[in-house]
C-alpha positions as CSV (number, residue, x, y, z in Angstrom):
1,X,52.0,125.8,91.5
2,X,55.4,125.1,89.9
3,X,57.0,128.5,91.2
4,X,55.8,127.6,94.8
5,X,57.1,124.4,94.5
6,X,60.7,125.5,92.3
7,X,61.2,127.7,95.5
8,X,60.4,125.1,98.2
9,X,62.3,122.6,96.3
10,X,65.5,125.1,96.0
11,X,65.1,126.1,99.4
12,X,64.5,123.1,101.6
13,X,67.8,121.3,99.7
14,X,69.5,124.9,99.5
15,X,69.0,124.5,103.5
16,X,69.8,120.5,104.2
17,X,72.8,120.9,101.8
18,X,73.8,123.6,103.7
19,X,73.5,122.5,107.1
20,X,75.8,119.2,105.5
21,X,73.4,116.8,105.3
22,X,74.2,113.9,102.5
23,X,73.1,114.7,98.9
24,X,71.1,112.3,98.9
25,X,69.1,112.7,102.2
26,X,68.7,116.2,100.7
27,X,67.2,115.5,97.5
28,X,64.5,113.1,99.3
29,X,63.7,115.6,101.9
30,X,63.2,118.8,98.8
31,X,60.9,116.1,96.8
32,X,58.7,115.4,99.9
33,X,58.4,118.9,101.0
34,X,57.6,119.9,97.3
35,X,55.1,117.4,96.8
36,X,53.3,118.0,100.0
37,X,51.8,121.3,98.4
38,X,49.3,118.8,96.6
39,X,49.1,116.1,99.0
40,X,49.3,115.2,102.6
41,X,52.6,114.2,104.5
42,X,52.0,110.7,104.3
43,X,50.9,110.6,101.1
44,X,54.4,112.3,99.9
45,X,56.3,110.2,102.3
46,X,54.5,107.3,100.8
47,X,55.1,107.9,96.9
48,X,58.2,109.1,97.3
49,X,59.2,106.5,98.9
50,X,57.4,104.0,96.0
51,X,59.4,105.6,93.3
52,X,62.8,105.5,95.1
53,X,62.4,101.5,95.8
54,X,60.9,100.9,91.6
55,X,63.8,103.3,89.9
56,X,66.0,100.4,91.5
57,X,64.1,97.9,90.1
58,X,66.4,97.8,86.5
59,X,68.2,94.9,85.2
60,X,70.4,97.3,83.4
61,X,71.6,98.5,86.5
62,X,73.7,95.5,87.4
63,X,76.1,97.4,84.6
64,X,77.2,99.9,87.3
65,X,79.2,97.4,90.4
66,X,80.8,95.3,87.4
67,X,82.2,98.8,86.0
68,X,83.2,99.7,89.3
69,X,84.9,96.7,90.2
70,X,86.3,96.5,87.0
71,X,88.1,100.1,87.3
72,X,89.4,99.4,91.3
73,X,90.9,96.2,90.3
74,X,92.6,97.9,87.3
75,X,92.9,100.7,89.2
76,X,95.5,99.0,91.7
77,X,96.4,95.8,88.9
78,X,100.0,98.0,87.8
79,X,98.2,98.9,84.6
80,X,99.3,102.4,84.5
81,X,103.1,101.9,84.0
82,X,102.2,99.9,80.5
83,X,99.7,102.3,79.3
84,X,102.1,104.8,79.9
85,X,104.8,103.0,77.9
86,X,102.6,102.7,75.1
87,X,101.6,105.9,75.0
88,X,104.7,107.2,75.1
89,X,105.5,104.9,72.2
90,X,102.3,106.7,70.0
91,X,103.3,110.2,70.9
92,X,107.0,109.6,70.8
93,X,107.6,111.8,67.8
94,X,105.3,114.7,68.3
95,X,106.3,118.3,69.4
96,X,106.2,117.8,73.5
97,X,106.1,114.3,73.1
98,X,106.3,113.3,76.8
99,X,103.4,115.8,77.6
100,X,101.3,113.9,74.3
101,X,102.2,111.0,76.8
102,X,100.5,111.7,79.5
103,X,97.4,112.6,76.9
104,X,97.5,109.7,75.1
105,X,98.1,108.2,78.4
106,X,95.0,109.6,80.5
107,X,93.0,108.1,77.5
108,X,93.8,104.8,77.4
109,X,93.7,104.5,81.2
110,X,90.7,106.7,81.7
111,X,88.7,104.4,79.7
112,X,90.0,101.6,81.3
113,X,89.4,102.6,84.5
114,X,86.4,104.8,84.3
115,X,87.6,107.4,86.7
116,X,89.5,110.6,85.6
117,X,90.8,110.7,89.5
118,X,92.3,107.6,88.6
119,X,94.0,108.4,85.5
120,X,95.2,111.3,86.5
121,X,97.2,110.2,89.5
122,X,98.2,107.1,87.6
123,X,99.3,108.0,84.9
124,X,99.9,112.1,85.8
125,X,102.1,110.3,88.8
126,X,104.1,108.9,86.4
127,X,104.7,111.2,83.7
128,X,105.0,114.9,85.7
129,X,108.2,113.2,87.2
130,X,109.6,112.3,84.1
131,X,108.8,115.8,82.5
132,X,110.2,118.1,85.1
133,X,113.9,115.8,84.8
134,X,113.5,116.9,81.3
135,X,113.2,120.5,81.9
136,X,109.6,120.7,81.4
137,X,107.8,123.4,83.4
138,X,106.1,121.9,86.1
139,X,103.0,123.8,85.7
140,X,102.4,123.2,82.1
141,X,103.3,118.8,82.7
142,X,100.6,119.5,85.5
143,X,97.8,121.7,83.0
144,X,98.4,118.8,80.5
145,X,97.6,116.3,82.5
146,X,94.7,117.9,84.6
147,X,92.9,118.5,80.9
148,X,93.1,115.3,79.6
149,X,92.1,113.0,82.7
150,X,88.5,113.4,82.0
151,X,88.0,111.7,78.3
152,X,87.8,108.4,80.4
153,X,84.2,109.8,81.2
154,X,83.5,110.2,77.5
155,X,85.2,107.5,75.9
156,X,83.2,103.8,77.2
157,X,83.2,102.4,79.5
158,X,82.0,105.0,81.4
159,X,78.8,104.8,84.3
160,X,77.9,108.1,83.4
161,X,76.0,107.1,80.2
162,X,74.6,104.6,81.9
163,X,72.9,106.4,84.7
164,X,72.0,109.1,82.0
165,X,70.6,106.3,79.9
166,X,68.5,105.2,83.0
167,X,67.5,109.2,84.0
168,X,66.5,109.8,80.2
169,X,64.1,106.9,79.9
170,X,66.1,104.2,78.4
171,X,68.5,105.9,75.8
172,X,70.6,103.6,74.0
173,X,74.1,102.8,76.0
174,X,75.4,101.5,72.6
175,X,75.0,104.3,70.9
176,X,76.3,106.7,73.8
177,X,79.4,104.8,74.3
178,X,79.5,105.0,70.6
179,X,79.2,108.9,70.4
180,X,80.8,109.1,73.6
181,X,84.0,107.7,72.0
182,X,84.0,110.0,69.2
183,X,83.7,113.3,71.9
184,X,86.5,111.6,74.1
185,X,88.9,110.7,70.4
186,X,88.7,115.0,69.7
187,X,89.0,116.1,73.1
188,X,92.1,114.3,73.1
189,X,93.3,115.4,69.8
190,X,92.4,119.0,70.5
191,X,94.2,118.8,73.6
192,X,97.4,117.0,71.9
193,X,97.2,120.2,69.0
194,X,97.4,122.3,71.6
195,X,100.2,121.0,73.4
196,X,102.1,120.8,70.1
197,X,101.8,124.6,69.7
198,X,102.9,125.3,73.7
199,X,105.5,123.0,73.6
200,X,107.1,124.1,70.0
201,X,107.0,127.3,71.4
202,X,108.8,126.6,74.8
203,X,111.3,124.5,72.6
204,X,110.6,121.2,74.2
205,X,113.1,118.4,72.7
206,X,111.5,115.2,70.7
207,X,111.6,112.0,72.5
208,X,114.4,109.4,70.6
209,X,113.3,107.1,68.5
210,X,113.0,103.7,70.1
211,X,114.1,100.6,68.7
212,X,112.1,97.9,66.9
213,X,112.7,95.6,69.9
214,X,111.5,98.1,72.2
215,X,108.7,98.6,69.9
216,X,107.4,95.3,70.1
217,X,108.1,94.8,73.8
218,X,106.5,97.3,74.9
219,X,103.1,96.9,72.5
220,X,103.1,93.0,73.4
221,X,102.7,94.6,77.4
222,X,99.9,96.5,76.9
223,X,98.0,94.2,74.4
224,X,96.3,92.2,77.3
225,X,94.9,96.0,79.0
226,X,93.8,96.9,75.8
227,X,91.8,94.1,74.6
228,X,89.4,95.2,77.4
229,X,88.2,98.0,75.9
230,X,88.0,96.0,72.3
231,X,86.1,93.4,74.6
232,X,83.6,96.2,75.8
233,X,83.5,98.5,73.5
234,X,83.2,96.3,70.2
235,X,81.1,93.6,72.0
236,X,78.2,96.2,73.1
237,X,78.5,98.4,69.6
238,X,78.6,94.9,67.7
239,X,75.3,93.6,69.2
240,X,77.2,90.6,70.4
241,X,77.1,91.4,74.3
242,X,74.7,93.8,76.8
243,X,76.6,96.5,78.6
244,X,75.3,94.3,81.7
245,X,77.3,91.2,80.4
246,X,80.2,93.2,79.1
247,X,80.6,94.7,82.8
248,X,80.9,90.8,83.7
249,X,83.4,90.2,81.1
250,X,85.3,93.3,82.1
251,X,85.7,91.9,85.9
252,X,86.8,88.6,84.8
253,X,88.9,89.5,82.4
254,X,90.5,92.5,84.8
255,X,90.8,89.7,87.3
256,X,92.7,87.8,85.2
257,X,95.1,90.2,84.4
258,X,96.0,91.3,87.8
259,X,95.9,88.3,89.7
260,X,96.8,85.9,86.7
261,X,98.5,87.7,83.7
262,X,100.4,90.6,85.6
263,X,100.5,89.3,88.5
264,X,100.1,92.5,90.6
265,X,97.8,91.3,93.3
266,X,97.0,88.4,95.2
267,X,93.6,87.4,96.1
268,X,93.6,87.7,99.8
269,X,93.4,91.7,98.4
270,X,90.0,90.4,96.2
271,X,87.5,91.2,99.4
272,X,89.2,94.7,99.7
273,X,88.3,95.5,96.4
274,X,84.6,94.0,97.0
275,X,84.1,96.5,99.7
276,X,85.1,99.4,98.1
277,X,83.0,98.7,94.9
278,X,80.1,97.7,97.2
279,X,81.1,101.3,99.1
280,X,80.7,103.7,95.8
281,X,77.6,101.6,94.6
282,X,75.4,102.1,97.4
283,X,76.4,106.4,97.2
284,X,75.4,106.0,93.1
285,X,72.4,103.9,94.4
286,X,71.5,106.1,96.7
287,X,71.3,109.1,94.8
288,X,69.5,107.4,92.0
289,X,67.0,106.4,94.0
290,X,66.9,110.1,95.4
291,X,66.9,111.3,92.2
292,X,63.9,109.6,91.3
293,X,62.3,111.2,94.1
294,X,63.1,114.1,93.0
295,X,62.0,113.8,89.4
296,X,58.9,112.4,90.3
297,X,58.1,115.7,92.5
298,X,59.4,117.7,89.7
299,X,57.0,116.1,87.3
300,X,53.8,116.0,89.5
301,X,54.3,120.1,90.3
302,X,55.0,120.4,86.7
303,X,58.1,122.2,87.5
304,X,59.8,120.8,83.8
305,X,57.3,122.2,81.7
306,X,57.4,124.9,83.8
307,X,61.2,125.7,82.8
308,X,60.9,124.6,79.4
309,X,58.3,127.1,79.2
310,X,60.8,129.7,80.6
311,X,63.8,128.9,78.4
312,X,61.7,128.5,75.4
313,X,60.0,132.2,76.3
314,X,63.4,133.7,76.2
315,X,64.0,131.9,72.8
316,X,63.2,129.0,70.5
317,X,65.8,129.8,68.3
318,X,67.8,126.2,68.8
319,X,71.3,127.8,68.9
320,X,70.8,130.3,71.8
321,X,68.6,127.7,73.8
322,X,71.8,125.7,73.7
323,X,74.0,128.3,74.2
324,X,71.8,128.8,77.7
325,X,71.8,125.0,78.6
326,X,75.4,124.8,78.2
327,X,76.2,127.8,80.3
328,X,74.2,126.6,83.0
329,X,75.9,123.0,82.8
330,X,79.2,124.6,82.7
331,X,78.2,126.1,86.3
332,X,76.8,123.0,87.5
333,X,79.7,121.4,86.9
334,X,81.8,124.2,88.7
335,X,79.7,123.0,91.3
336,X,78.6,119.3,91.4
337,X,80.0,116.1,90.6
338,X,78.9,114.7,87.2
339,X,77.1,111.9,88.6
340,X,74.8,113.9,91.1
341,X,74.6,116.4,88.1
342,X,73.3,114.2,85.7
343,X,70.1,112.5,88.1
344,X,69.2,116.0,89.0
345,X,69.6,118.1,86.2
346,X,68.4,115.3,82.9
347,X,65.3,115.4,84.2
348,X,64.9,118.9,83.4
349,X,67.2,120.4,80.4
350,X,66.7,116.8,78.0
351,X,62.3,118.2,77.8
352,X,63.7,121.9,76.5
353,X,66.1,120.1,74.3
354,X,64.0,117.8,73.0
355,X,61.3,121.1,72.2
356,X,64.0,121.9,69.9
357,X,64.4,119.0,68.3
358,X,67.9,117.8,69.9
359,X,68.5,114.2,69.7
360,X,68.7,112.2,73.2
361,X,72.1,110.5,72.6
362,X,73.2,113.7,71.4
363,X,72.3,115.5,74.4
364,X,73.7,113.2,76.4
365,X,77.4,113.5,74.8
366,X,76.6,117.4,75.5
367,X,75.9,116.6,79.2
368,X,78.6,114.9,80.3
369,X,81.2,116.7,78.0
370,X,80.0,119.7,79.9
371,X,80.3,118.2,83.4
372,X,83.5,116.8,82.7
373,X,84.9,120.4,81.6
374,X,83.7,121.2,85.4
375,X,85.5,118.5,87.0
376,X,88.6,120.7,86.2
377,X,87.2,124.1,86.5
378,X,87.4,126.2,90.2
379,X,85.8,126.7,92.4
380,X,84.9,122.8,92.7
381,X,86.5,120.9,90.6
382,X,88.3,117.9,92.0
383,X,90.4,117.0,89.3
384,X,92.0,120.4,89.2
385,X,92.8,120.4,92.8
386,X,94.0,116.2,92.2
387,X,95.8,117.1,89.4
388,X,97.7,120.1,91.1
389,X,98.5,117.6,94.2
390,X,99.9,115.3,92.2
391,X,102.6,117.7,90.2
392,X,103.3,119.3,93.9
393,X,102.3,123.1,92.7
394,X,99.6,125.6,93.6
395,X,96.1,125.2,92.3
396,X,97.0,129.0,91.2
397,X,99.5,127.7,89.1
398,X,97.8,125.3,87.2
399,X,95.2,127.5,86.3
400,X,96.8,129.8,84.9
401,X,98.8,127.1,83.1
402,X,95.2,125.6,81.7
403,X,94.0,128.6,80.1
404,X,95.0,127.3,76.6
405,X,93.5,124.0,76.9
406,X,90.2,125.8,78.4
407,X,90.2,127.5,75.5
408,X,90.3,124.5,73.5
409,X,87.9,122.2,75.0
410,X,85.1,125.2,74.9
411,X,85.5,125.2,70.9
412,X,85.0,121.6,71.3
413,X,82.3,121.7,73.1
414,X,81.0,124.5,70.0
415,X,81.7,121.7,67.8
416,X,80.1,118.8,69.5
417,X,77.5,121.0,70.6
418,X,76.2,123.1,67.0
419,X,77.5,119.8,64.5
420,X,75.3,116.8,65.9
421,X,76.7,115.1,62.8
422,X,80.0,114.9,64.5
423,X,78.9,112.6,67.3
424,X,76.0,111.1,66.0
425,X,77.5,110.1,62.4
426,X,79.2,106.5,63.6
427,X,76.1,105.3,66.1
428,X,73.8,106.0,62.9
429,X,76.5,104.8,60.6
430,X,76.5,101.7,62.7
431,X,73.1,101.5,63.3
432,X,72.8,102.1,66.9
């Protein structure tokens, strides 16, 4: 039963995707065609249906517009050119110091904004100018600031834990976002250890030391953007807010800034930002819904255990399981974006971890860390082909250029992945 249905699932979305029918529309039409090898048509069309409509019906899910909101007003609020400022003032004194900008950059506005498209045109915008005047290569300020735009989907705010939280049956956000931060706080450190090696050995000159007045200018600008993520971060962690009331906080506090603090919008430009936060919620809503579908189908064929069973036959040592999971999510994500990624795939990989004994939040930090490595990989990935638009070179170019920090964030991923202690030690620590 679960092969026939594994192959009519593959194949009937295999076949809708194919022919370039949404995602979503696919999903829905592989869980009704896999399900109608137990029932009848309607029956299928009926339950499916049923699940789609209830996996909507979540109070937590109110989280994901406020976050989205949140991110397009900052996205567009003239954020970017304080972060940078600040950033530069962190990394001002180590080897490649503009280059550690952009890093520290991408992480601070990734987290901020939720979306590594975001940070890396933002802030990569920005920053690849300045580099190239300073006789940076082009190709390495471009590889720099491709691998760093994705810690904003580790460190919180981030949607992905939440819909991961919802797929996975209620894992704690708290302590994602907690764990989440630690995997985003060492993929930007490995990435600014590697960048100190390249650039000592290309010769690149320190930045100056700036002055105490420049010093406290330029931390009194960026105070107000990064209260938010103390606001967030430290209100769900402490206990003191839900992530559905910090997403509130966040939009009225990112409203502030921009139309208030800043001043970089008016409000006439509020109902352009509605639309487009109502535009990528229905997509996410969408495919959750489809997921559900999808699980439930997956589920009623048996087509987890099924896999589980599979993996587990190969091995049960708990090292190579996990070495197989995070091959295959490195090819997802060659593939698929990391939200599609996580409904589809959560559903099956978090039963064969959890025959092994891996813990849920855990998991979860593997997960997205591994998606967000494919956001950046070829053939897919659209923050390499972003991130290579915005420093005005081939894709070619800056992959080659990225080997290094490749290198890097796959013995990261070793670490996060074989060392749960390293992720999981401050959500226990705290409690979470």
């Amino acid at each position: 039963m679960a092969g026939a249905s594994s192959l009519i699932l593959i194949g009937v979305f295999g076949l809708l995707a194919g022919l370039g029918i949404p995602l979503a529309i696919a999903l829905v039409g592989a869980a009704i065609a896999s399900v109608m090898l137990v029932v009848p048509f309607d029956m299928a069309l009926f339950t499916s249906a049923q699940k789609m409509v209830a996996s909507l019906d979540s109070f937590s899910l109110l989280a994901v517009p406020f976050f989205i909101l949140a991110g397009v007003i900052m996205n567009s609020g003239g954020i970017a050119i304080r972060l940078v400022n600040f950033a530069q003032l962190l990394a001002g004194r180590i080897p490649g110091s503009l280059a550690q900008s952009n890093i520290a950059g991408n992480m601070l506005f990734g987290c901020i904004s939720g979306s590594a498209i975001a940070a890396s045109t933002s802030i990569g915008g920005v920053m690849i100018p300045i580099q190239a005047d300073k006789g940076y290569d082009r190709s390495f300020a471009a590889a720099v600031n491709i691998a760093s735009a994705p810690t904003g989907m580790l460190i919180p705010p981030t949607t992905a834990f939440i819909i991961y939280s919802l797929v996975s049956g209620g894992t704690s956000v708290a302590a994602l976002f907690t764990a989440g931060a630690v995997a985003g706080a060492l993929w930007g450190l490995g990435l600014m250890a590697m960048t100190s090696i390249l650039a000592h050995r290309r010769g690149y000159a320190l930045a100056p030391w700036p002055t105490v007045r420049q010093a406290v200018e330029t931390t009194l600008a960026a105070i107000p953007s990064l209260l938010l993520i103390v606001f967030v971060i430290g209100g769900i962690v402490l206990g003191i807010v839900t992530p559905v009331e910090a997403s509130g906080i966040a939009v009225v506090y990112t409203m502030i800034l921009a139309f208030g603090i800043h001043r970089t919008k008016k409000l006439r430009e509020l109902p352009g930002f509605l639309l487009e936060t109502v535009q990528v919620t229905g997509a996410i809503m969408l495919l959750l819904a489809a997921s559900a579908a999808l699980s439930f189908s997956m589920a009623f064929t048996g087509i987890p255990a099924a896999v589980t069973e599979l993996v587990l036959g190969i091995s049960e040592n708990p090292l190579v399981v996990m070495l197989i999971i995070n091959l295959l999510l490195i090819v997802i994500g060659c593939f698929m974006d990391i939200g599609p990624a996580i409904l589809i795939f959560t559903p099956i990989l978090l039963p064969i971890a959890g025959k092994i004994g891996v813990d849920p939040v855990h998991f979860g930090v593997i997960m997205v860390f591994n998606l967000a490595i494919g956001t950046i990989t070829p053939p897919v990935g659209t923050g390499l082909f972003v991130g290579a638009s915005v420093a005005k070179i081939r894709v070619e170019r800056a992959i080659v250029a990225l080997w290094p920090f490749y290198l890097m964030l796959f013995a990261l991923l070793f670490l996060v992945t074989y060392w749960p202690g390293l992720v999981l030690g401050l959500p226990r620590a705290l409690g979470l």
